[in-house]
C-alpha positions as CSV (number, residue, x, y, z in Angstrom):
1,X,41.9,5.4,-48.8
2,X,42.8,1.7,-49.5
3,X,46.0,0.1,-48.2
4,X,48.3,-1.3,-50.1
5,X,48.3,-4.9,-50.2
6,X,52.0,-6.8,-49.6
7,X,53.3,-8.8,-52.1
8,X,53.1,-12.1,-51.2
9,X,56.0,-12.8,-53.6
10,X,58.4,-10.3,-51.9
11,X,57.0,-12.2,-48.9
12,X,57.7,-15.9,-50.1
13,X,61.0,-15.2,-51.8
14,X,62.3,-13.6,-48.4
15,X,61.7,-16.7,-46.7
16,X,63.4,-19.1,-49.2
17,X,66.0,-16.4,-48.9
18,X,66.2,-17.1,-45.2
19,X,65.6,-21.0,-46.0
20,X,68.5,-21.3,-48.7
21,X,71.4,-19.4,-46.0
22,X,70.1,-21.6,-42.9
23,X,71.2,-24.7,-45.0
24,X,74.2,-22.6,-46.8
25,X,76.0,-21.6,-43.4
26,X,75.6,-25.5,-42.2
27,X,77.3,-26.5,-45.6
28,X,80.4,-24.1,-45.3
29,X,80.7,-24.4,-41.7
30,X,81.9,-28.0,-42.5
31,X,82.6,-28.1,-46.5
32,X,83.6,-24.5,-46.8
33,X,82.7,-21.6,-49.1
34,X,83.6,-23.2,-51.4
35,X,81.3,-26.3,-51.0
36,X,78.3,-23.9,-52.1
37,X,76.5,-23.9,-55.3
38,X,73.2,-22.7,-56.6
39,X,72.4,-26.1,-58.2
40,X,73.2,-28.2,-55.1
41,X,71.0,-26.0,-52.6
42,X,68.4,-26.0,-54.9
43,X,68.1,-30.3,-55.4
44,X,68.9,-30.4,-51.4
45,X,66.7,-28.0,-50.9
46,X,64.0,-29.2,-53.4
47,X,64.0,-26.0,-54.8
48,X,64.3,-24.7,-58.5
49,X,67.5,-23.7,-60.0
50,X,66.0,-20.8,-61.6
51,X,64.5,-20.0,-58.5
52,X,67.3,-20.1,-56.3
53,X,69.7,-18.0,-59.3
54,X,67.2,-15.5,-59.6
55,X,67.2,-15.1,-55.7
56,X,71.1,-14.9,-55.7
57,X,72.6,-14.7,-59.0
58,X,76.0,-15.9,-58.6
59,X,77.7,-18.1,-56.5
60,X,80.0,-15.1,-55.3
61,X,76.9,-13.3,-54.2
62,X,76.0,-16.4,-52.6
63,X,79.0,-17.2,-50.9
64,X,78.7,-13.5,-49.6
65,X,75.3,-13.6,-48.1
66,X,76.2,-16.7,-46.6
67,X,79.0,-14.9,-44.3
68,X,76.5,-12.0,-43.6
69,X,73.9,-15.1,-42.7
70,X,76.8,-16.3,-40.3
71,X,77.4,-12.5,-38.6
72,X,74.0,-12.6,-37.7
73,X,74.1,-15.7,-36.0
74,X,77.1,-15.2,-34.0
75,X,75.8,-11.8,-32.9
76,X,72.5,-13.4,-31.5
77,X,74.3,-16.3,-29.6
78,X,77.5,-14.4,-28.7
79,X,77.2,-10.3,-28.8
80,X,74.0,-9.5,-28.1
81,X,73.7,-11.5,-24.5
82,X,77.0,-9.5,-23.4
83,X,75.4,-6.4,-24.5
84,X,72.7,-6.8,-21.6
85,X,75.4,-6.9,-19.4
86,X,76.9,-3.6,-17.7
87,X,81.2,-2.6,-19.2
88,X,83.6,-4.9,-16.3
89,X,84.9,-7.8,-16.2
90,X,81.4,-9.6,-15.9
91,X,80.8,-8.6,-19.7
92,X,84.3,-10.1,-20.8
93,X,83.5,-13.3,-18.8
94,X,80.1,-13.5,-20.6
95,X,81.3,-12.5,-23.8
96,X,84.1,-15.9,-23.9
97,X,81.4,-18.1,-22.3
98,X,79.2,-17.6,-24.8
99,X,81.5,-18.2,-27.7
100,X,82.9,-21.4,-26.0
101,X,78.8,-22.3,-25.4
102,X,78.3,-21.0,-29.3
103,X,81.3,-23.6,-30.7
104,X,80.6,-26.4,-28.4
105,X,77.1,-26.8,-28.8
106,X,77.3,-26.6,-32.3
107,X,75.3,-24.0,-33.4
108,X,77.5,-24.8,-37.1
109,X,77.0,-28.0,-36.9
110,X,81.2,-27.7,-38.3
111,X,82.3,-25.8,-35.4
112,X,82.8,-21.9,-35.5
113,X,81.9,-20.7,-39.1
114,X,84.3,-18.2,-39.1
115,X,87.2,-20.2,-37.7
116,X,86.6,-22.7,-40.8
117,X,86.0,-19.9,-43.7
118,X,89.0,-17.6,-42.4
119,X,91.3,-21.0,-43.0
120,X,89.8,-20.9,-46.5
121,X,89.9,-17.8,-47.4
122,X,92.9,-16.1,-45.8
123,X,95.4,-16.4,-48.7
124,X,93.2,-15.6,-51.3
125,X,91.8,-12.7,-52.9
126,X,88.7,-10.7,-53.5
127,X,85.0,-10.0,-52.6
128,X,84.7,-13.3,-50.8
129,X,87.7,-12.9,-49.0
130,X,87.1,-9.4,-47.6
131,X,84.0,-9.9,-46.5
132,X,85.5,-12.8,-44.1
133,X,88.3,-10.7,-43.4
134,X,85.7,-7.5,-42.4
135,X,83.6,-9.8,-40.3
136,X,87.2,-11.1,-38.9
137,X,88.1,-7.5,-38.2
138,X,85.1,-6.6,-36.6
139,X,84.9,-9.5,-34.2
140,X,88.6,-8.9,-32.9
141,X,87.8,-4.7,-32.5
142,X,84.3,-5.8,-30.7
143,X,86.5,-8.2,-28.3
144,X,89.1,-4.9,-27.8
145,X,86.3,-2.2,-27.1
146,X,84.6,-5.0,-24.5
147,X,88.3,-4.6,-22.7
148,X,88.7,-1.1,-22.6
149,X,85.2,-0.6,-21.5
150,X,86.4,-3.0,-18.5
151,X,89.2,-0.4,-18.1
152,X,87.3,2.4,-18.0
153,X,85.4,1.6,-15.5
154,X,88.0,0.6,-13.4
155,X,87.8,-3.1,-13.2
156,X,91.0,-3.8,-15.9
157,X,94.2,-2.3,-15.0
158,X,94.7,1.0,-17.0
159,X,98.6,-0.2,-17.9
160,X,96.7,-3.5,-19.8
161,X,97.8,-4.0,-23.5
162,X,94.0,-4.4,-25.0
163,X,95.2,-5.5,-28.2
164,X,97.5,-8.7,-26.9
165,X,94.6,-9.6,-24.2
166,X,92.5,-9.9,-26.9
167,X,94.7,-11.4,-29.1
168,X,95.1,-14.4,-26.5
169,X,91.5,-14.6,-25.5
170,X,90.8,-15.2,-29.0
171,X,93.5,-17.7,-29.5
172,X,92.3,-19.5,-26.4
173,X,88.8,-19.6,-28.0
174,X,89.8,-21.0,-31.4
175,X,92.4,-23.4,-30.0
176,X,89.3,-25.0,-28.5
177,X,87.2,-24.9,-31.3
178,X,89.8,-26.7,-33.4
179,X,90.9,-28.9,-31.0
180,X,86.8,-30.1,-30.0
181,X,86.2,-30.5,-34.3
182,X,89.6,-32.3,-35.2
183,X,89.2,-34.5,-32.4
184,X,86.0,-34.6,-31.1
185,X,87.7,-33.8,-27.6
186,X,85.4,-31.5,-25.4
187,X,87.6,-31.3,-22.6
188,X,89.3,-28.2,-24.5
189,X,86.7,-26.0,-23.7
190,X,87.2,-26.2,-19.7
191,X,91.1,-25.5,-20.5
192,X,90.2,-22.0,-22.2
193,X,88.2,-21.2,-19.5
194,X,90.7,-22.0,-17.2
195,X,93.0,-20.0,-19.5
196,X,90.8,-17.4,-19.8
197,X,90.2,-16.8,-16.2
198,X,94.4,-17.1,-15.6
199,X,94.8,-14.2,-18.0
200,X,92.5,-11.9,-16.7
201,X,93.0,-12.1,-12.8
202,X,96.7,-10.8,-14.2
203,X,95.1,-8.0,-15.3
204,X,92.2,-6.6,-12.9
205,X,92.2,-4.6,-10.4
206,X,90.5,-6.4,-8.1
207,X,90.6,-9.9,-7.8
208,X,87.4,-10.4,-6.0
209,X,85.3,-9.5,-8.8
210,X,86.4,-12.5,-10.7
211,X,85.1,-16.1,-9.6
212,X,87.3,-19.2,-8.4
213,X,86.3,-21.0,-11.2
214,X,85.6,-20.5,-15.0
């Protein structure tokens, strides 16, 4: 029996694929969504236009696969670590460093992708727009469940509003991310952790399982 062969062409356009959203979620991180176009990828990129059409077709179905590029990033720096990590307040802790660790450091060289696109996008309508608003969506109920895990085991009281924690964790997260971009201030991101920390001794159980400092 003879195996088939891959198609080195299935193979190569993956990879230009992969090369062409690497350099799109850089772009919209600082330029937006909206800073995105076939024809400028391909001369930056020293690609065809054809090429880079044929691979996307539109710069809607661009502008999408760039947001799905971005989800995948921000669950390797950010999700996935936390996942390692047994439910408790250790796993919240984790979960905000590593967003504050993920903006700071630049990963989009604008800051956190989806803090810029959501600005962009949050008015308008259509595809582009609810696939920011989905990945939006999903972050906040991943943030939620991460909190009621901490309940359930015991280590967040079970009186906690998980919906307002979150909401505040994630305000304290993207207050620094704006305020580091806008003006290059870094000292922001030692205040949410400080803010961080604050909010959550007020709601565990047990003091001692938190640290003195962020």
């Amino acid at each position: 029996m003879t195996l088939a062969r891959p198609d080195g062409r299935i193979e190569r356009g993956n990879q230009t694929r992969q090369l062409i959203l690497q350099h799109a979620v850089g772009i919209a991180s600082v330029e937006g969504l909206e800073g995105l176009s076939l024809g400028r990828l391909a001369n930056e990129l020293k690609l065809s236009k054809s090429g880079v059409f044929a691979l996307f077709g539109s710069k809607e179905e661009l502008q999408v696969a760039t947001v799905h590029a971005a989800i995948k990033v921000l669950i390797e720096h950010v999700v996935q670590p936390t996942r390692e990590l047994p439910a408790g307040l250790g796993r919240i802790l984790l979960l905000c460093r590593r967003w504050l660790t993920y903006s700071e450091q630049r990963v989009f060289p604008g800051g956190c992708f989806f803090y810029s696109v959501s600005a962009e996008y949050d008015a308008r309508e259509g595809r582009v727009h609810d696939t920011v608003a989905a990945a939006h969506s999903n972050w906040f109920s991943f943030v939620e469940q991460t909190i009621d895990d901490a309940r359930q085991v015991g280590e967040v009281r079970d009186d906690t509003d998980i919906p307002q924690l979150a909401f505040e964790l994630v305000a304290l997260l993207e207050m620094a991310n704006a305020e580091s971009v806008l003006h290059d201030n870094f000292t922001c991101y030692s205040r949410a952790a400080n803010g961080i920390l604050t909010r959550l001794r007020g709601v565990t159980t047990d003091p001692s399982l938190l640290p003195d400092r962020p």
